[in-house]
Structure formats: C-alpha cells, structure tokens
N, C-alpha and C positions, 0 to 999 in steps of 0.2 A: 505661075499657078495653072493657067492653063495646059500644062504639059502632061503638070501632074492630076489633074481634076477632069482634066478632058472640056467640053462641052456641057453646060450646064442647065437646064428647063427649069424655070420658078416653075412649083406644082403649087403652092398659095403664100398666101400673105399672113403674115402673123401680129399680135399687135406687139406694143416696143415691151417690153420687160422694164421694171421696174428697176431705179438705182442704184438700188441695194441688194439686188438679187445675186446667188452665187453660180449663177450663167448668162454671165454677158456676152451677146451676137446680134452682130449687126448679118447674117446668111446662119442657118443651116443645110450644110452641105452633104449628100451619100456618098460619103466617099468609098467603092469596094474595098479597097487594102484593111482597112479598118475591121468590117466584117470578114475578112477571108486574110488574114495574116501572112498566110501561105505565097503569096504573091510580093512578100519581102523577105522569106525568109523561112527556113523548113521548118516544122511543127516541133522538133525537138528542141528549135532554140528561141520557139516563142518566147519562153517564160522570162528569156533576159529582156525582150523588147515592154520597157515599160512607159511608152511617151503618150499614154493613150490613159482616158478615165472610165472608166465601170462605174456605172448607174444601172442599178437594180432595183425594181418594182417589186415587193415579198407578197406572198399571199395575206390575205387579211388573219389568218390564223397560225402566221411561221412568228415563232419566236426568234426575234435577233437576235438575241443572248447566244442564241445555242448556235447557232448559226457563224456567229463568230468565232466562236470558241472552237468549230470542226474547221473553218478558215486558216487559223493561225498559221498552224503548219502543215497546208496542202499539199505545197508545192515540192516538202521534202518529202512526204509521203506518196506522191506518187511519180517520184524521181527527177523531180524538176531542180532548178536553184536551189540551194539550201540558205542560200542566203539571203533569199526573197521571205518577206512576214506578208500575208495577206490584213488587211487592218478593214472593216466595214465599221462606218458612221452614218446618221442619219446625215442626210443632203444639209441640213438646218446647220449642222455643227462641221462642215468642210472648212467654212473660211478661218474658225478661229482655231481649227484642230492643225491643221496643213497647211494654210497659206500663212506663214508667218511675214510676209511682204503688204497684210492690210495695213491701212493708218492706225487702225485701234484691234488688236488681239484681244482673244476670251481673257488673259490674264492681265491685261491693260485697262482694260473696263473694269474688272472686277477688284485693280486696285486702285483702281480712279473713285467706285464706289465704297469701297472702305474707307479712304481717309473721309471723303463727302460728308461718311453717316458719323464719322469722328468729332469732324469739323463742324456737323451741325449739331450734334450733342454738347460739344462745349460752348458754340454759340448760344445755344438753348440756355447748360445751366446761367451763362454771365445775366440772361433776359430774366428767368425767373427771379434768380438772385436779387436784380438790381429790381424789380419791382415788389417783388415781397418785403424787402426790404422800405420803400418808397412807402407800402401801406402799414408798416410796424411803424414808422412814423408820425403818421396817420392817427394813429391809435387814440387821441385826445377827439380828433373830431368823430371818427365812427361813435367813440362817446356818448357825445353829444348828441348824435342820431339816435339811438339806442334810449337815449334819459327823453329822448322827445318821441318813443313808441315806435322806432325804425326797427322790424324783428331781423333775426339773426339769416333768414333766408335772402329779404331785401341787402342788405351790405353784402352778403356771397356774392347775389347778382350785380350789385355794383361794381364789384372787383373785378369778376371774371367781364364785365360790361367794357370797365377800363381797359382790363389787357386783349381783350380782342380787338376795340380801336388801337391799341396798340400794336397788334400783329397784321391788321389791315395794312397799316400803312407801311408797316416794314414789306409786306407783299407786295406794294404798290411800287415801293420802290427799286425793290428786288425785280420784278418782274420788268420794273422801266429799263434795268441796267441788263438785262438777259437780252430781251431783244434789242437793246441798242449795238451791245458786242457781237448779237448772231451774226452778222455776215464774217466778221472778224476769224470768230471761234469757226465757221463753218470752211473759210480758206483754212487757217491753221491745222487744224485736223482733215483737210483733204476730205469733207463729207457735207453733204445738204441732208437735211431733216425739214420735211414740209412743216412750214408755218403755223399752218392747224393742229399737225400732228404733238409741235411743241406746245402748243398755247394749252391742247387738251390736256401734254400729262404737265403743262405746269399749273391747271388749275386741280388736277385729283391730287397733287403734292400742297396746291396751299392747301387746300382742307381738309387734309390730311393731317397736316403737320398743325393746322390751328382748332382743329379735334383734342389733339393728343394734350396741346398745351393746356390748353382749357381743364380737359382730362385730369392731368396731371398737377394744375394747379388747387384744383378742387379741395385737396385737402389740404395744403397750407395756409387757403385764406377760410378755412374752417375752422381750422386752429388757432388762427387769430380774432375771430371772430367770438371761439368760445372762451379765452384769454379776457377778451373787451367785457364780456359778460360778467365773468368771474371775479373783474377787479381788482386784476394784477397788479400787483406793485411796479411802481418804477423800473428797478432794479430785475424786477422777473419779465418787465416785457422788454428789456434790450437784450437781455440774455438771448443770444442764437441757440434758435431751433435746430433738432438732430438734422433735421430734414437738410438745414441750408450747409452744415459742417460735410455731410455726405455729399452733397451738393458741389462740393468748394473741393474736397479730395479725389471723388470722382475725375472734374476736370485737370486736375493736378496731375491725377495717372492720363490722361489723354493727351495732355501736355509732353509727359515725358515719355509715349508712343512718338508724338511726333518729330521728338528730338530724336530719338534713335533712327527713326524712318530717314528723317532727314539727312542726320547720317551718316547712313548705310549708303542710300543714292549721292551723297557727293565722294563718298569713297567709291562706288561703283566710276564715277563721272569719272574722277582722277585715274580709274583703273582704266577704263578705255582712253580716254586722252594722252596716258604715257604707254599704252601699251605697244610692243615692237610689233606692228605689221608684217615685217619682213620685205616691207618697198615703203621707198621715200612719199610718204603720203604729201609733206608740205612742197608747195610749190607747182601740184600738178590741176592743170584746168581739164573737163572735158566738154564737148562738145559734140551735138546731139542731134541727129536728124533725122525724122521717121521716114522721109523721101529719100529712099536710097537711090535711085533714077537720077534724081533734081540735085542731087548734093555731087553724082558723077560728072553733070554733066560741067558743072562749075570747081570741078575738084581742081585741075592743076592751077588754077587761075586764083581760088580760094589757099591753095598750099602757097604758092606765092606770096600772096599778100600775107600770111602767115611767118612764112621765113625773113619777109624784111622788116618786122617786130625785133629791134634787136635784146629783148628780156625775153623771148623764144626759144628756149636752147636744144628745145629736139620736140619730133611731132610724130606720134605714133597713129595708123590709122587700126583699126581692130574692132572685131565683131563683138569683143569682151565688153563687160561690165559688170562691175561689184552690183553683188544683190546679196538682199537676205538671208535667202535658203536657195538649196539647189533648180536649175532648170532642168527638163529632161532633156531637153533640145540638147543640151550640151554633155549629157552623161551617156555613157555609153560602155559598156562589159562585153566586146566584140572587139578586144586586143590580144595578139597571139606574138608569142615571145620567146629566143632558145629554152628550152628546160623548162614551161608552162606546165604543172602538174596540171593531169587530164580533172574532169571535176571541180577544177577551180576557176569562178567567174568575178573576179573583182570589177567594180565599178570604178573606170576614169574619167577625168572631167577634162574635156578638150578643149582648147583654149584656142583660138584663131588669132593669129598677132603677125604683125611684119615683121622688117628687121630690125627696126627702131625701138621695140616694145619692151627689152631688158634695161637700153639707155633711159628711157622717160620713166618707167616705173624706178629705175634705182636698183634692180637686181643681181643678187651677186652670181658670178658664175664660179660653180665649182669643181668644175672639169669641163672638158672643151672649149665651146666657143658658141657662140649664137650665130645662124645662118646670117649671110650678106644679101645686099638689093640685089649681087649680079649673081644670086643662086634662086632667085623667084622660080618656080615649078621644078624643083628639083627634087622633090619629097625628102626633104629635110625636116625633123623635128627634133624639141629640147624637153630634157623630162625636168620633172621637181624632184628632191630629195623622196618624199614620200611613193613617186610610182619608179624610183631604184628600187626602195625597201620591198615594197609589195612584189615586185619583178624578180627580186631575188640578183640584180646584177651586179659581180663585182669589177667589172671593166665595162659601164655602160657606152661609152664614147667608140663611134663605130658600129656598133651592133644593131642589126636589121632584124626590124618588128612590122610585125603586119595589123593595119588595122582598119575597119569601116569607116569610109570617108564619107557615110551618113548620106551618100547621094542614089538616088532612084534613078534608073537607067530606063533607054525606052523597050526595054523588055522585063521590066518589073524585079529586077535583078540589082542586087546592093554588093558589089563587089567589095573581097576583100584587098588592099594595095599594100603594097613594101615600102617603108621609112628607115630612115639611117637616122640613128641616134647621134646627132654631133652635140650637143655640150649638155649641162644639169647646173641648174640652178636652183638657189636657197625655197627650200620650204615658205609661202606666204599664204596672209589671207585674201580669200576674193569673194567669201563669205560671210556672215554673223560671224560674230565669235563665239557663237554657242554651237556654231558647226564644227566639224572636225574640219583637218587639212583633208582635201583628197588628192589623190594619186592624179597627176595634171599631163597631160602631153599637149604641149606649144605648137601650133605648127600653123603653116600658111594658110589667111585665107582663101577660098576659091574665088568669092567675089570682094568687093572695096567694101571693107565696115563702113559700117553708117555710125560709130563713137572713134572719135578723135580725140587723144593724149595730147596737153603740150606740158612739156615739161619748160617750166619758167622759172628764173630768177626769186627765190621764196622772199614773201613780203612787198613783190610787184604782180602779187596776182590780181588785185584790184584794178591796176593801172591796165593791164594787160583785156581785162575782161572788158573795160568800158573803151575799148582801144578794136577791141574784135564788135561791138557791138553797132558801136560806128559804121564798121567794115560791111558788117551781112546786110544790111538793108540797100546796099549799094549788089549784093550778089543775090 
C-alpha cells in the first residue's frame, strides 16, 4: 500500500460510524489517481475505468428526477462507452439497490414483511374468533348482568377488559420469546440491532396491534351485547355472525397465499440445488485467510500437511471466490484481441487461478489444455466459452491477446501485456444466478491467493474439515 499511497499524515480524527451505515472505514485516505484519473490512464478511456463510487452533494433546489433522467445516456452522447447506463440513487437506498451481497436486500425485507402482516392477520382472525366465540357462550350469564341493571356499555367494557388481559399476556410472552432468540436471530442474519432500539419499536407494535384489536373488536361484542338485549332465541344466538364467516374465509384465502408461497420457494430450492453449475460444487472445501503475509509464510508447510490428508485430491490456491454480484476489482474492458471492432468495449471478468484450479473445480476443457506448474510466469491464459463468443474467435487456442494486468507501475503507468491463449473451458457460474455468465479470462496469479480449493472425496468433507481444524491451531 505504501507504494501505492505513498506516505500518509492523519489531518483529524473522526468518530466510528455506525453499523449500519453504507460507508464503512476504518482510514480515509487522498488518494490523487482518484481525483486526477489521468495518471492511470488517458481521458478518452476514462469512462471504461469504473472501480471507483461518485457521491454527489445536489443543490438544495436540483431536482433528481431530472437529473437522472439527462444521466441515463451521457456517456453515449458525448461519445464515451455506450455501454455504460449512468444510474443516481439517494445514498439511503445504495445497499439494497447495488449491493446485492447484504444479509437482508430491499426485496428480502419487503417479503419477510408481507408474509409477517399475513401471519399476523391470520393469527389475529383464530384470537378474535376463538374469543367471540368464548363470550357467545357467555351469553346466559351477560344475562343475568343485564336482568340485575348491568347497561349495555358496562358488558362492552367487560369484554374488550377481558381481551385486552388477554392480549397483554400474549405480548408478555411474545415479547419473552423475541428477546430470548435475539442473539440467535442476530448471528443468523449477520446483523445487531441495539437493544433499545428493538424494545422501542417492539412496544409502538404492541400498541399498536392491541389498539386495532380492541378497535376491531368493538363491534362484535356490540352486537352481541344488543342480541343479549333483544332476547334472542337459542337457536339465533349460536347462529354465526357475518362477521365471524368473513372472519373464517378471510383466513382461508391467507391460508392458501401461503400454500402457494411455499410452494414456489421449495420449487425455487429444488431449482437451485439441481441446478448445473458447470463445476463440481460437491466435495469442494475452501479455505480463507484475510493474512495474506501470515498464510505465505506458513504456506509450503500448511500445503504439506494438506497433501498427506489422503481424502485431499487436489489443492487449488487462487485469488477467486464465488460472490453474489460482480467485483470491480476483478472486471475489466481493457482487452484487445485479432479483429477487435474499433468502438467496441466488452466487460471480462478475470479470474487469478494456478494450475490446479480446472482439476479441483471439475472443469471441462474444450480445446487446449490448462497451463502447467513448470509454465508459472509465462503469460499463459484460458478463456470460457462466453469470452470465445464475445471475441468472435474461431481457432482461439494459440492466439495472442493483450490485456491490463491491473498493475500500477512507479511511473503511474498500467501497461498493456501479451497472453497466449492455450485452452477454453465450459461456460460456469462464479456468480448469483440471477447474473449472467461473463466473458472470463483465467490466468496466473501475481501474488499467493489467500482462498484455497481442496477438492475432496464427496461425503468426507466433514471428516476432512474437523481434520484441517485440528491442523491450523498448531500453524
């Protein structure tokens, strides 16, 4: 970092940011290249360079709307990418709009809250039901209150009296059982929510929700009330009310909401779980280490004890890792190619892998070959299916492409280098699968990845994991 950063002077202190903010830093740093682009790269190919985020202040009187809207397509109108969309969101709505890598997305939340308000509507009607019901019963002794000068407002408040002790306690308990599970819920979901913060909105929900009932119950024990009055027959006071029929079909259709819901998600489940990857997903462990220094310096000694695992059958070391959605770090439109129509900037995803990285994933090779250990620094790479297509190559095996090996020189220069195409392998995903495939080029680390592949024996990966676990507290 220093090489690239130079020399750095704290100018102040700042306080920490909160947990949930969508800028988390532990340093802000000036870094020139940032401000002055120029210094990786000449102005006319800025518009490919996109590993950087724009945050903009607007006047207190610019409409965003409009603003976005002359955005959209800048870049083609004034002769940049045309492939680039300018997109502006308020700061507030980044993480659920773009980082699809949170533990909880805008559309995760929003159908976590739908079913909630489902769930608690059918819970509701079975509570009204079964206690409307409890005071139609009733109906001989309200009676008797009644024949003894008990008026029709007194039994109202008796009723709504009783089901409020009754909704107390169901809060009491609800609320025991919330924060007994919070820590639980709080690992499982990858998120802390302050203690107060939840206590507050779980008391503006109880009274809320024992408003409404109250509310809501208001007219049925009035209707029973003026029933008791009236001197209904037997037979007309077990007669169900519209109210409780609407009641009872209501929950019927929320019922059969969540049959469908349900589903649809284990037909989704079953969709992902058979779906073809395009690499052997069973049987592969990784293995993680933010100390890329610490993990070097224990490496050949670490791969050892690794290879005499004999459920171990190959060990890939690689900078790669399946994520969500794309990194920029790893996308790059600064590859040049025979017969590259001029205007045309496709985006590839560059993949750092050694030699072992086609064996442990399961990759098929569909022309060539994958580089060897005794071809390290040889500017060797392997494309995927999809960056043939885009390439346009009918003989890709052989063929020499130049591309940005992403590295900053000490004269502020990111040269372009020559690679030889040796083999092409099958189309896979490294992404969601609500991403596309992208156009991939494979090729050598510069430095030791810090994610390590083993491909194991499927069905001993358990035995394998608490066998490595053993191992690293001793490294």
């Amino acid at each position: 970092m220093s090489r690239i950063f130079g020399p750095c002077t704290v100018t102040a202190v700042v306080q920490d940011p909160p947990t949930d903010t969508n800028l988390p830093f532990d340093a802000v740093l000036n870094f020139p290249a940032i401000q002055d682009a120029s210094m990786i790269m000449p102005v006319a190919e800025q518009w490919k360079y996109y590993n950087n985020e724009l945050y903009v202040k607007l006047h207190a009187e610019a409409k965003p709307e409009v603003l976005a809207g002359q955005l959209a397509d800048f870049t083609t109108r004034v002769g940049g990418n045309a492939d680039i969309e300018l997109r502006m969101l308020p700061i507030s709505e980044v993480r659920h709009q773009l980082d699809t890598g949170v533990p909880c997305t805008l559309s995760f939340i929003r159908l976590l809250v739908a079913a909630g308000v489902l769930l608690m509507f059918s819970s509701l009607f079975n509570f009204l039901n079964l206690h409307l019901a409890l005071f139609r019963q009733r109906s001989h002794e309200f009676r008797l209150r009644m024949i003894q000068g008990a008026g029709g407002r007194q039994l109202v408040g008796q009723m709504l009296f009783e089901l409020g002790c009754s909704v107390l306690l169901a809060l009491v308990v609800g609320g025991w059982l919330l924060f007994t599970a919070y820590p639980w819920l709080s690992e499982l979901l990858g998120m802390v929510m302050p203690v107060m913060l939840l206590l507050r909105f779980f008391g503006i929900c109880s009274i809320g929700m024992t408003g409404v009932i109250l509310l809501v119950s208001l007219i049925p024990c009035w209707r029973i009330v003026r029933s008791i009055a009236e001197s209904l027959t037997e037979r007309k006071m077990l007669r169900q009310p519209v109210l409780q029929r609407m009641a009872v079909s209501l929950q019927l259709a929320v019922s059969v909401v969540f049959i469908i819901a349900a589903s649809v998600i284990m037909l989704q489940m079953h969709f992902v779980s058979g779906k073809d990857l395009g690499f052997e997903r069973d049987g592969i462990i990784q293995l993680y280490s933010p100390d890329v220094m610490k993990l070097g310096i224990h490496r050949e000694a670490l791969m050892q004890h690794l290879r005499d695992i004999p459920q171990i059958q190959s060990i890939s070391t690689t900078l790669f890792e399946p994520t969500q959605d794309t990194d920029a770090q790893s996308m790059t439109s600064e590859v040049e190619w025979p017969g590259k129509p001029l205007g045309e900037s496709p985006v590839f995803q560059g993949i750092f892998a050694d030699e072992n990285f086609a064996e442990t994933f399961g990759l098929r090779l569909l022309a060539g070959r994958w580089w060897s250990e005794g071809e390290k620094n040889m500017k060797k790479v392997v494309l995927n299916e999809e960056a043939v297509r885009v390439m346009g190559l009918s003989n890709p095996v052989g063929t020499v492409i130049r591309i940005n090996p992403n590295l900053i020189s000490s004269d502020g220069v990111a040269p372009m280098e020559e690679y030889e195409v040796v083999g092409v392998v099958n189309d896979f995903h490294s992404l969601s699968l609500r991403s596309r495939i992208y156009p991939a080029i494979f090729r050598q680390p510069i430095d030791e990845g810090n994610s390590w592949y083993l491909r194991v024996v499927p069905g001993e990966e358990q035995d394998v994991m608490q066998r490595i676990i053993r191992l690293l507290p001793e490294r």
